[in-house]
MARDRENRO-695018 format. One record per residue (C-alpha): x, y, z; residue in one letter; residue number from 1. Coordinates in nm, 3 decimals, decimal comma, padded with zeros to 5 digits, always signed. Layout:
N
X  Y  Z  r  k
X  Y  Z  a  NUM
...
This chain:
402
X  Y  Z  r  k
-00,207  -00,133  -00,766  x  1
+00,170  -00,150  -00,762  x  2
+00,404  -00,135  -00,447  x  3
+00,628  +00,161  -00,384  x  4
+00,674  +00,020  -00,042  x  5
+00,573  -00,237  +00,237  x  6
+00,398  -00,098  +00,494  x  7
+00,214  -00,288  +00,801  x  8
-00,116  -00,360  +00,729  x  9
-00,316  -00,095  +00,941  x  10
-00,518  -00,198  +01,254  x  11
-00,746  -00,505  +01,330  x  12
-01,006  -00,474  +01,569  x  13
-00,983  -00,205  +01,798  x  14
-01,107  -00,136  +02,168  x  15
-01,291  +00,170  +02,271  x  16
-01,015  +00,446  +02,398  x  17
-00,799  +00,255  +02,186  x  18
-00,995  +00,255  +01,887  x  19
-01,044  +00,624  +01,932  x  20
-00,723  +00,698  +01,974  x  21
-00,606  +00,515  +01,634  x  22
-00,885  +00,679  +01,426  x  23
-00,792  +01,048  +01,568  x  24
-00,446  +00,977  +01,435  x  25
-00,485  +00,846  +01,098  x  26
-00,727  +01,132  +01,029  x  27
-00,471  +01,388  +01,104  x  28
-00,166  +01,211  +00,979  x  29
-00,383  +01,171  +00,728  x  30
-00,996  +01,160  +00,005  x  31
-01,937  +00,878  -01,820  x  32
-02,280  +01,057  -01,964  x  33
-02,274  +01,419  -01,887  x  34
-02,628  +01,535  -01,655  x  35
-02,793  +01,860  -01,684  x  36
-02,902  +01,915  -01,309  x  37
-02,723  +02,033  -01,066  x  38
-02,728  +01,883  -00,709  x  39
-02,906  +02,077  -00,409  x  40
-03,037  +01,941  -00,122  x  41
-03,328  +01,813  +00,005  x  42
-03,561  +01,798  -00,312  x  43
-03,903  +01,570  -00,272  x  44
-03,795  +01,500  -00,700  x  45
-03,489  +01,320  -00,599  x  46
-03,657  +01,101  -00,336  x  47
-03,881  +00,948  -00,563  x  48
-03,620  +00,898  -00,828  x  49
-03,357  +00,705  -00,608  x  50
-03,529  +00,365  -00,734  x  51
-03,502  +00,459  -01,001  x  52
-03,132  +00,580  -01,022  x  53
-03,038  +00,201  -00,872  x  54
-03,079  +00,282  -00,497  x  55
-03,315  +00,126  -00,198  x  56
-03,526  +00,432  -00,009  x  57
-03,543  +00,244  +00,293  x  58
-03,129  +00,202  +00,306  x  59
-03,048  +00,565  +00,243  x  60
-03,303  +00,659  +00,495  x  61
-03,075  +00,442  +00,727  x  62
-02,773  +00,619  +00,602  x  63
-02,888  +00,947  +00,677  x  64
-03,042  +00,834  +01,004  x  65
-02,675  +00,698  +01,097  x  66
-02,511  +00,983  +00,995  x  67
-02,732  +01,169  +01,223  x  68
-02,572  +00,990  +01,547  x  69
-02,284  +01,124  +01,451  x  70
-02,067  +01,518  +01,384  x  71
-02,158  +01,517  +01,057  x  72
-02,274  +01,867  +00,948  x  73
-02,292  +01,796  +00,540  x  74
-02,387  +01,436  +00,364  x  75
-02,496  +01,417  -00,010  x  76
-02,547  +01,136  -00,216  x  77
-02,569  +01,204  -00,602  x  78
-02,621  +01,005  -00,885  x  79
-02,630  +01,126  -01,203  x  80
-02,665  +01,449  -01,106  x  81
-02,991  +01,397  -00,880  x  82
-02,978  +01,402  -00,565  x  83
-03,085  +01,108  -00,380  x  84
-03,030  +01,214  -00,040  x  85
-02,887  +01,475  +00,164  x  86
-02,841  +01,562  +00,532  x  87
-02,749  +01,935  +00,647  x  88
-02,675  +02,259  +00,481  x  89
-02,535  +02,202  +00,097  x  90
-02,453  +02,518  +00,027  x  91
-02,269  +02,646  +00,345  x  92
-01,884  +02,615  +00,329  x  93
-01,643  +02,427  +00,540  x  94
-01,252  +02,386  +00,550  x  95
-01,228  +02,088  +00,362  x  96
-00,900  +02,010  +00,516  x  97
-00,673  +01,744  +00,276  x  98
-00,913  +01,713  +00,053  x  99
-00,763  +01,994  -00,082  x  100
-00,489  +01,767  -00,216  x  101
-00,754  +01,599  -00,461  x  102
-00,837  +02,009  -00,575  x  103
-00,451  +02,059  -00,587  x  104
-00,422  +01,782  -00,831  x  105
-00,720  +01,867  -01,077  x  106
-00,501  +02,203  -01,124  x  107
-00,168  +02,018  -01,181  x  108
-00,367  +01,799  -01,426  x  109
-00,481  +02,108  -01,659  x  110
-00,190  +02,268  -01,668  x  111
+00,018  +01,949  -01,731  x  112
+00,231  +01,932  -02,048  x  113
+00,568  +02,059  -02,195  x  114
+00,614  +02,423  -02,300  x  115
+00,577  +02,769  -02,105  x  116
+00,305  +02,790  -01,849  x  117
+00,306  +02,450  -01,818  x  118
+00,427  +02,170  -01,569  x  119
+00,639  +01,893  -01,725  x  120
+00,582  +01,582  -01,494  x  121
+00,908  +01,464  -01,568  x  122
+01,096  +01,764  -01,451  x  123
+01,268  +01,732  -01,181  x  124
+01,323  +02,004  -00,831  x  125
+01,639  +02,089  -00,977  x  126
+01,564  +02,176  -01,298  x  127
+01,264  +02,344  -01,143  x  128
+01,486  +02,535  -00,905  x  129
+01,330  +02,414  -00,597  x  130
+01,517  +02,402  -00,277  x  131
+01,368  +02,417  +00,063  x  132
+01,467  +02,642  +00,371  x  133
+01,598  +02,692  +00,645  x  134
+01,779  +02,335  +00,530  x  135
+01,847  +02,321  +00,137  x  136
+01,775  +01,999  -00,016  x  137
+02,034  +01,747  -00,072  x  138
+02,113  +01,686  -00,463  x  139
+01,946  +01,352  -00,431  x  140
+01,641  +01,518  -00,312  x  141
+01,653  +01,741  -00,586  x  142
+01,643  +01,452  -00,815  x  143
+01,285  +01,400  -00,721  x  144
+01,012  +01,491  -00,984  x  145
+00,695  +01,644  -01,005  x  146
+00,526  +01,287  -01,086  x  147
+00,694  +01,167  -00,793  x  148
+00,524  +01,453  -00,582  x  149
+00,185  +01,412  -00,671  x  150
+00,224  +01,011  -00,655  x  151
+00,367  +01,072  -00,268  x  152
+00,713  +00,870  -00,363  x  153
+00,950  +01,168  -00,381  x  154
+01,096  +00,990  -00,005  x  155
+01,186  +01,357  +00,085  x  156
+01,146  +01,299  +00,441  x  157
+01,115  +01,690  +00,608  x  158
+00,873  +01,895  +00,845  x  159
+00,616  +02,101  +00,649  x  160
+00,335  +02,373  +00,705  x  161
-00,013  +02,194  +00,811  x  162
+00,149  +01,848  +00,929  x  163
+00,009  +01,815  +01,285  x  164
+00,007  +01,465  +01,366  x  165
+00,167  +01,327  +01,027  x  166
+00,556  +01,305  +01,133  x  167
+00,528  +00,979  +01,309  x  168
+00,414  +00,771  +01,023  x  169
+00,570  +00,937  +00,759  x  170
+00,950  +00,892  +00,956  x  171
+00,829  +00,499  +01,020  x  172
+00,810  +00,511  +00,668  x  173
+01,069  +00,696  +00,509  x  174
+01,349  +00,652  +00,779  x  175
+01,543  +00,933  +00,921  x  176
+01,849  +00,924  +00,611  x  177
+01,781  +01,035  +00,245  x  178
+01,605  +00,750  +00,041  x  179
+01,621  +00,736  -00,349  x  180
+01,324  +00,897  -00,543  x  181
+01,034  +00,674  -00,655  x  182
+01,127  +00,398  -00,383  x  183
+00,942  +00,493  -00,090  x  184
+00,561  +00,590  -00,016  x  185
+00,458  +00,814  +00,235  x  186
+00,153  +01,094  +00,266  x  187
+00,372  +01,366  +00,298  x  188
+00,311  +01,716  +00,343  x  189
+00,614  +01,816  +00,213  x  190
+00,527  +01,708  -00,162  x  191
+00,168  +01,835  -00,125  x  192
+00,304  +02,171  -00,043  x  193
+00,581  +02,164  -00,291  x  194
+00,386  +02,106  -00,545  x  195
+00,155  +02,382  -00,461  x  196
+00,473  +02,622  -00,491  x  197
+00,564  +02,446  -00,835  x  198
+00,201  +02,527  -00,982  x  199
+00,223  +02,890  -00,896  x  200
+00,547  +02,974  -01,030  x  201
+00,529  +02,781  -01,325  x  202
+00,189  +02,892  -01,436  x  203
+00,194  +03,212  -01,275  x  204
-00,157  +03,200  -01,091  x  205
-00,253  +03,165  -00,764  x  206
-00,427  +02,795  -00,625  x  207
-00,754  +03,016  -00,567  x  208
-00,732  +03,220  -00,881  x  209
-00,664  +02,926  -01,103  x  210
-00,944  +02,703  -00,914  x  211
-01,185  +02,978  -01,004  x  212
-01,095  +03,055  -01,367  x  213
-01,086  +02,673  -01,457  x  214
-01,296  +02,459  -01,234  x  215
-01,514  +02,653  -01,043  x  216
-01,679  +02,912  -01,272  x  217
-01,666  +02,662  -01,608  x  218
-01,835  +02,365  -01,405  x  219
-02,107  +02,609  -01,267  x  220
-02,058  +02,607  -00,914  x  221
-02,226  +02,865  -00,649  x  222
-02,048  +02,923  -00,359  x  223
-01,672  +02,920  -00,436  x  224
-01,465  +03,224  -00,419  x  225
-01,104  +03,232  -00,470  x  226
-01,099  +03,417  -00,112  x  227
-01,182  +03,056  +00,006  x  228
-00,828  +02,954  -00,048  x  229
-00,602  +03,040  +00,243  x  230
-00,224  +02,944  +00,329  x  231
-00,091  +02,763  +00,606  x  232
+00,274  +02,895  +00,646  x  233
+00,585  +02,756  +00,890  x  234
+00,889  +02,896  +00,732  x  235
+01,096  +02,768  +01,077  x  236
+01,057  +02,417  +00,912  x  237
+01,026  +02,462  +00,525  x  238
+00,931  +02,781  +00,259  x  239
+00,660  +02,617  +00,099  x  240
+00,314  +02,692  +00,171  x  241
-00,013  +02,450  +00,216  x  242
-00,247  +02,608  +00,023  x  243
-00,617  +02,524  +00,210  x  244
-00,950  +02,551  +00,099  x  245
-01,317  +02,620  +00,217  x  246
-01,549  +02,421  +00,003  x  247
-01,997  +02,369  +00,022  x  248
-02,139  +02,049  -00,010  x  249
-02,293  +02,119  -00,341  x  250
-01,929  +02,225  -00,472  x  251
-01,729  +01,927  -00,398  x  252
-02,071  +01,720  -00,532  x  253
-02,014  +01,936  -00,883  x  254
-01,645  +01,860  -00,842  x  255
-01,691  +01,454  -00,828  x  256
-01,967  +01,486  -01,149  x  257
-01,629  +01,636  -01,301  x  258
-01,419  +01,342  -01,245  x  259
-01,753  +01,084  -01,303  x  260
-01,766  +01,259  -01,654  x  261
-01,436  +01,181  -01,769  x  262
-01,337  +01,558  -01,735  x  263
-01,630  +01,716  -01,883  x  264
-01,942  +01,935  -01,763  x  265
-02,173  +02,174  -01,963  x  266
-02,023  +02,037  -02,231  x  267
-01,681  +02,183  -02,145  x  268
-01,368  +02,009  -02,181  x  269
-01,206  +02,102  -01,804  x  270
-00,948  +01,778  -01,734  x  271
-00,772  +01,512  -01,982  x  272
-01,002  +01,206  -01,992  x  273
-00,627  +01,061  -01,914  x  274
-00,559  +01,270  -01,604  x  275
-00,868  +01,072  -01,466  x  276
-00,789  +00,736  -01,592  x  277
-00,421  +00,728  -01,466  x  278
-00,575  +00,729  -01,087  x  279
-00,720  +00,392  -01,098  x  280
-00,457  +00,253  -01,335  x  281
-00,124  +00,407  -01,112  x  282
-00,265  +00,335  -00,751  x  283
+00,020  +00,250  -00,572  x  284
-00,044  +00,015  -00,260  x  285
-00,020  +00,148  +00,082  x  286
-00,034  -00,114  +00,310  x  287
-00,331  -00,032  +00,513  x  288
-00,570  -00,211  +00,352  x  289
-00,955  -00,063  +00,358  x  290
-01,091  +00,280  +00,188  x  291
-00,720  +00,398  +00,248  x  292
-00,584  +00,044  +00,026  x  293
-00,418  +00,260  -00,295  x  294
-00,292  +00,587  -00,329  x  295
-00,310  +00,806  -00,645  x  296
-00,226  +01,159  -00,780  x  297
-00,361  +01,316  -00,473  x  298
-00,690  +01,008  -00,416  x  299
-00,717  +00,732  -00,214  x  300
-00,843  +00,444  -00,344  x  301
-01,072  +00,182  -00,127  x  302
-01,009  -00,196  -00,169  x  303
-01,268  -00,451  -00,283  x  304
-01,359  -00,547  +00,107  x  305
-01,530  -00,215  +00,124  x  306
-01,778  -00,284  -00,106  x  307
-01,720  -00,045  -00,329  x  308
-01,701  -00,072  -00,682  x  309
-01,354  -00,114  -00,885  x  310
-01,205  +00,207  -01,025  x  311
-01,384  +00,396  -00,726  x  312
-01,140  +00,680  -00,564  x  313
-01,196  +00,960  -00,310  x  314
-01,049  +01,218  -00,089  x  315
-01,015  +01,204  +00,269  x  316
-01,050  +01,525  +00,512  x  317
-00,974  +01,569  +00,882  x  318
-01,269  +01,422  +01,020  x  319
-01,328  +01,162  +00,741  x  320
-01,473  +01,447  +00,528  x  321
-01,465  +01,264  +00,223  x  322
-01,543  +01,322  -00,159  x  323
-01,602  +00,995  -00,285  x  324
-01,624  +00,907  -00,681  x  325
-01,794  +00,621  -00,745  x  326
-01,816  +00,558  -01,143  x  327
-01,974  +00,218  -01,116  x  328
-02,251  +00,363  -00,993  x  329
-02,249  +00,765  -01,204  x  330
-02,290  +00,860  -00,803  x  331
-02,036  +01,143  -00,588  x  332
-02,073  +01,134  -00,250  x  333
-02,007  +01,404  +00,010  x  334
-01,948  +01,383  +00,401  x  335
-01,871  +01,694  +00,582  x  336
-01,777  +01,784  +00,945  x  337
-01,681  +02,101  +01,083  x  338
-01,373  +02,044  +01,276  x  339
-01,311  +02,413  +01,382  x  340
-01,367  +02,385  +01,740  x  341
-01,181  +02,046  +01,728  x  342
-00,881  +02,123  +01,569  x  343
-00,886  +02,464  +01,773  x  344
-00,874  +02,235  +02,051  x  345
-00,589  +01,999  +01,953  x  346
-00,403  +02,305  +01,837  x  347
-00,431  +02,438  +02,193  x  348
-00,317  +02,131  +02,434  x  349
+00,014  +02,097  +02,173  x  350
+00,101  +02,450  +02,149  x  351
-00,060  +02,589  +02,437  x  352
-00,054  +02,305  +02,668  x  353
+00,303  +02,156  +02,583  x  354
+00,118  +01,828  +02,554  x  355
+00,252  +01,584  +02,232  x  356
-00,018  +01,553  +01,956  x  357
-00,039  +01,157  +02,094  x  358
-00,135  +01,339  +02,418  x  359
-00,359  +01,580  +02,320  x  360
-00,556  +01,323  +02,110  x  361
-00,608  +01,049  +02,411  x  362
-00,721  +01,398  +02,616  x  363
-00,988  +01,495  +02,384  x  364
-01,068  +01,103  +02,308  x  365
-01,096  +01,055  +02,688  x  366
-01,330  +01,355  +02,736  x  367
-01,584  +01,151  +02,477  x  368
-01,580  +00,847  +02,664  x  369
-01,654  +01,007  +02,994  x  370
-02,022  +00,909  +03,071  x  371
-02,066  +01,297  +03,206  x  372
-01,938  +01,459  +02,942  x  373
-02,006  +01,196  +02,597  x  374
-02,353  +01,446  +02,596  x  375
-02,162  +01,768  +02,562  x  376
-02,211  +02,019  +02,313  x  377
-01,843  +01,915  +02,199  x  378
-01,880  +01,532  +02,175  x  379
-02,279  +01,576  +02,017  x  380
-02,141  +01,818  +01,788  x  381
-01,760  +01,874  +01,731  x  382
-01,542  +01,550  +01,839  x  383
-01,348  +01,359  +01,590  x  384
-01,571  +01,056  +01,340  x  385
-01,405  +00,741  +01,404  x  386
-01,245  +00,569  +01,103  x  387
-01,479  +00,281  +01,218  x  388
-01,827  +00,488  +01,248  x  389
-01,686  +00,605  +00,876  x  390
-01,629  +00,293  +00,750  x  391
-02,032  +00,190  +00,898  x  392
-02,155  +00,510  +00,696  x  393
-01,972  +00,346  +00,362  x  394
-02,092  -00,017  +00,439  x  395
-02,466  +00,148  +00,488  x  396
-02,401  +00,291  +00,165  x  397
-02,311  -00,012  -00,022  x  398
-02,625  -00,197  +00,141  x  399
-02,844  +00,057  +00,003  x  400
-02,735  +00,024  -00,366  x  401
-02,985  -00,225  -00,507  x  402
């Protein structure tokens, strides 16, 4: 990985309101040989195959049984295109929340290139005729490129549509005055949504349409319409849009064989075998150590502590839904949580209740410790994964690779 910036190495141990409290922010500030089956869930076939495919029955059984003590509504594990186990309904659809960055960039990667139609990495806002509103960019800002969107270096530092909970962190890490392009890292809303502006009018297709046409119907997948992609608009702070989608567990499985095949499925060419390579090869280092270690064209990527493999990368939800691409092992991995009634929630106390998001997150963290209420339908069902409980899901599924 290479440094783009120095940040403070996130956390250490954490205490329990404390711990909480941590993990609800970083979620919202803040993831080969080509098979012929397609994942579902729950088959009695892929059971008796996980020995088989490299995996101990007796530790996925305890990964599903963990995940089961916690919100998760959707968990698949598939290797090589079988699955080898599976918790919840695969095929109903959730808001996938920033994981839709790792979609966003799959799009940006077919359509990359010189010419008409196409998005030139290299070209920069101005030359793309980009500006922002109600505050126009600086020409500094404009300076900024597409490649330094999509690698999260563009150190534009402004508000943007679907940012709840990210300003904080980003501002600790950008500062508050203009920073040279390529210096600085920072998740940022701003590029994500940018660059979701910069695919539509250069290629003249809308993030649903576009999913559809090249990913979705080409790689076979069943419940995807482009009515599942939505916008998220705040033109009081900035013109672009954050384009969102709604995603089934069986989808986002089909989307991870994508990336395990080095761009291909039913023997269709869909992504550059590059696109793919460059995420692992281009990580740039975040400073926060753990599953969140590198940063890449739209992934994360975990460090070695976690266990998991090198040139591993995955996308990371509200929630800790996660998409996680394991090529090591030919194995995607899906974790899904519904956070409607959550994020309904939050929503309400800031905008509703006056309360700061840092508020509003220790309110709905302290209504989950409370020993009368840590048995509601809300804190059985709805409240926020810890990045710790996610972190015990991964380790579980490290111990059960044989």
């Amino acid at each position: 990985m290479t440094d783009a910036t120095k940040g403070n190495p996130g956390g250490g141990r954490r205490r329990r309101t404390g711990a909480f409290l941590l993990a609800l922010a970083a979620g919202l500030a803040a993831a080969g040989v080509v098979e012929a089956q397609e994942p579902h869930s729950g088959t009695g076939s892929a059971a008796a195959d996980a020995l088989r495919l490299g995996w101990d029955k007796g530790g996925l059984d305890a990964v599903v049984a963990f995940a089961k003590t916690l919100s998760t509504d959707t968990l698949l594990i598939v290797s090589r295109g079988r699955t080898v186990a599976s918790l919840g309904d695969a095929a109903r659809r959730y808001n996938v929340h920033s994981i839709r960055k790792a979609l966003l960039s799959a799009l940006v990667g077919q359509h990359a290139g010189r010419g008409p139609k196409r998005i030139d990495l290299d070209a920069t806002l101005a030359q793309l005729g980009i500006d922002d509103s109600p505050d126009p960019l600086s020409p500094r800002q404009k300076r900024a490129t597409v490649r330094h969107l999509i690698r999260s270096v563009s150190g534009i530092n402004r508000r943007a549509a679907a940012e709840e909970g990210q300003r904080e962190e980003r501002t600790r890490r950008l500062g508050t005055g203009e920073n040279e392009p390529g210096s600085k890292w920072a998740y940022n809303n701003w590029d994500y949504n940018a660059l979701t502006t910069i695919f539509e009018r250069r290629t003249g297709l809308s993030v649903g349409a576009a999913f559809m046409a090249g990913i979705a119907r080409p790689a076979g997948m069943v419940d995807f319409s482009p009515a599942d992609v939505s916008y998220i608009a705040a033109p009081q702070v900035s013109r672009h849009r954050a384009a969102m989608f709604r995603m089934s567990g069986r989808d986002l499985a089909l989307f991870g064989r994508l990336y395990l095949n080095g761009g291909m499925l039913e023997g269709k060419r869909l992504l550059p075998r590059s696109w793919i390579d460059r995420i692992a090869a281009e990580a740039i280092t975040t400073g926060m150590g753990g599953m969140r270690a590198g940063y890449s064209y739209l992934w994360w990527v975990p460090a070695a502590e976690t266990g998991l493999p090198a040139g591993s990368f995955w996308a990371l939800g509200l929630g800790h839904q996660a998409l996680i691409v394991v090529p090591a092992w030919r194995t995607a991995i899906v974790h899904q949580a519904d956070m409607t009634v959550f994020f309904r929630r939050f929503l309400g106390l800031v905008r509703g209740g006056g309360m700061t998001p840092k508020a509003a997150l220790e309110s709905l963290a302290l209504e989950c410790f409370d020993d009368a209420r840590r048995h509601s339908g809300f804190c059985r069902n709805d409240r926020f994964i810890l990045r710790r409980e996610f972190g015990r899901l991964v380790s579980l599924i490290v111990a059960a690779r044989r």
